[in-house]
LOKEDO-459648 format. One record per residue: residue number from 0; z, y, x negated of N, C-alpha, C in turn. Coordinates in steps of 0.05 Angstrom, whole numbers, m for minus. Layout:
<pts>
PT   seq     n.zz     n.yy     n.xx    ca.zz    ca.yy    ca.xx     c.zz     c.yy     c.xx
PT   NUM        Z        Y        X        Z        Y        X        Z        Y        X
...
</pts>
This chain:
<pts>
PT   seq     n.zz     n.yy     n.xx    ca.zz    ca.yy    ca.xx     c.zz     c.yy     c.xx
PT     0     m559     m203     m944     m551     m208     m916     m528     m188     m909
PT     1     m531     m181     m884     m511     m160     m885     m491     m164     m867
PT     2     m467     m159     m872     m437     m175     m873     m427     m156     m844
PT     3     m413     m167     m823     m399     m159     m798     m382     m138     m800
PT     4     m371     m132     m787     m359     m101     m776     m342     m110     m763
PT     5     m324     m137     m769     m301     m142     m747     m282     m143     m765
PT     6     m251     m135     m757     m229     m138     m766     m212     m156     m774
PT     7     m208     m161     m797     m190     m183     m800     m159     m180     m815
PT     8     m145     m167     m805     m123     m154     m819     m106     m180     m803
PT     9     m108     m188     m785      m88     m209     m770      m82     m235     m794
PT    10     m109     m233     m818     m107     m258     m831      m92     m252     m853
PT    11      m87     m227     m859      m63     m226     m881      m40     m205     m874
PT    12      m33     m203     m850       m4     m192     m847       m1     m196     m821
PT    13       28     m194     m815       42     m199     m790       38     m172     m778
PT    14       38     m154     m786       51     m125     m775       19     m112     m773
PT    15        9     m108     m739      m10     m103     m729      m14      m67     m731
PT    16      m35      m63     m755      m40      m33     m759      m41       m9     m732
PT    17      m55      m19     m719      m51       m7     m697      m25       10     m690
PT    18      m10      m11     m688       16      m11     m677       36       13     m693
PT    19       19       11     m719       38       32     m746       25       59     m744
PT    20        1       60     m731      m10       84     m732       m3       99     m705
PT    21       17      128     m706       15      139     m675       m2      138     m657
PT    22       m7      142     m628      m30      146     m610      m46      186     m620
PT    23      m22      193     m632      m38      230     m636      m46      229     m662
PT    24      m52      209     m681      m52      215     m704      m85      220     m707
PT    25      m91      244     m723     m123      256     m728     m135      228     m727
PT    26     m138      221     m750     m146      198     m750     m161      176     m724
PT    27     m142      179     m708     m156      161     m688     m182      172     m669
PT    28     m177      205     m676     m196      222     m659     m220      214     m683
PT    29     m211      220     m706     m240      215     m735     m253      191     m723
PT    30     m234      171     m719     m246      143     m720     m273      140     m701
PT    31     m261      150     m673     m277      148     m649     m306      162     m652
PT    32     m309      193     m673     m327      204     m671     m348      187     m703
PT    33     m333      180     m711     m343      158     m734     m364      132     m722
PT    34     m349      122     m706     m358       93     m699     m383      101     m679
PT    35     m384      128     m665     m411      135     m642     m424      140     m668
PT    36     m422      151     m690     m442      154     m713     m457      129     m724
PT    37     m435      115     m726     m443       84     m742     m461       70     m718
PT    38     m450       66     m693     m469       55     m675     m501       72     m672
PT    39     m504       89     m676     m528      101     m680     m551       93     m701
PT    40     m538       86     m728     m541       84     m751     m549       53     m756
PT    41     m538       41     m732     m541        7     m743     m567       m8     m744
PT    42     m584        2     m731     m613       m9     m734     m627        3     m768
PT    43     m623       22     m767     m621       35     m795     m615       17     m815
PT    44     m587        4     m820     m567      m15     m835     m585      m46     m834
PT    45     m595      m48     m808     m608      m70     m808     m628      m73     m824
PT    46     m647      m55     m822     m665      m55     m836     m672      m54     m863
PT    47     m649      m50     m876     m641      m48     m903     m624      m70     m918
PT    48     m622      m98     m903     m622     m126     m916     m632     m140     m910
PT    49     m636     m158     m925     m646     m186     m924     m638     m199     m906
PT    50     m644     m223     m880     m638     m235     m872     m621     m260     m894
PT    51     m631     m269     m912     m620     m290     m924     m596     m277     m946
PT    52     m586     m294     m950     m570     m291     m976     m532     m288     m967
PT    53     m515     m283    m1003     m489     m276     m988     m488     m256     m968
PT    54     m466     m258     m952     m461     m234     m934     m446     m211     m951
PT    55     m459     m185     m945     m448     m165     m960     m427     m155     m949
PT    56     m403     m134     m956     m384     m124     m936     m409      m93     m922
PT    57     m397      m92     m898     m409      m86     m876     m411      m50     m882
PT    58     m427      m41     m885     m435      m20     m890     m421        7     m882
PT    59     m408       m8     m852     m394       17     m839     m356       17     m841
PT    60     m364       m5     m850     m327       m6     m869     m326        8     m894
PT    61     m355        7     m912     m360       16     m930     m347       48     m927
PT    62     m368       57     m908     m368       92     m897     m337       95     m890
PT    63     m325       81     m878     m304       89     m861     m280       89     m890
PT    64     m273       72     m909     m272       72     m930     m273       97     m947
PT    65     m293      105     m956     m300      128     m964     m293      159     m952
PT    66     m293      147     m929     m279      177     m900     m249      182     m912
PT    67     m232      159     m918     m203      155     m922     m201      163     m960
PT    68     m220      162     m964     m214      158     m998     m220      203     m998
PT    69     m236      204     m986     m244      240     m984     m212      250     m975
PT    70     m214      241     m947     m188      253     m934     m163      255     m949
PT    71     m155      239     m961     m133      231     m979     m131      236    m1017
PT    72     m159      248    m1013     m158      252    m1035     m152      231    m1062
PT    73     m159      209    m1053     m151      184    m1068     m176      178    m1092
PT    74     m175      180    m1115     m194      184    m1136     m208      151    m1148
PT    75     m202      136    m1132     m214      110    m1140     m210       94    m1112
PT    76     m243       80    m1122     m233       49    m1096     m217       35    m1097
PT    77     m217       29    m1124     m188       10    m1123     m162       24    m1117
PT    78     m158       38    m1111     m132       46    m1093     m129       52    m1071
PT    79     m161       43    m1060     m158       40    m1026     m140       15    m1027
</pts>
């Protein structure tokens, strides 16, 4: 089953990401041309689970994930 694409950072911290990230920072320009990608892509995503079962984490958190681990040069998931 494949798992939502909504945010839940409100459920473990006070201090709203948004708010920490500048309005000029690259990043927010990546994000926007990211998410017209992922909305393209989602019938795609669909079609590639099960209706039943656990919910998986959401495919395009997955990607977006992976965008930050390249950019940053960060050499493991576990240190996202």
């Amino acid at each position: 089953m494949r798992g939502g694409d909504e945010r839940t950072g409100e459920l473990f911290s006070y201090v709203d990401l948004e708010d920490r990230v500048r309005r000029d920072h690259p990043l927010r320009a990546i994000r926007l041309i990211v998410n017209e990608a992922l909305v393209s892509l989602e019938e795609e995503f669909a079609a590639l689970y099960s209706p039943i079962g656990r919910p998986s984490i959401a495919p395009e958190k997955l990607l977006r994930a992976m965008l930050l681990q390249a950019f940053y040069s960060i050499r493991s998931e576990r240190l996202l």
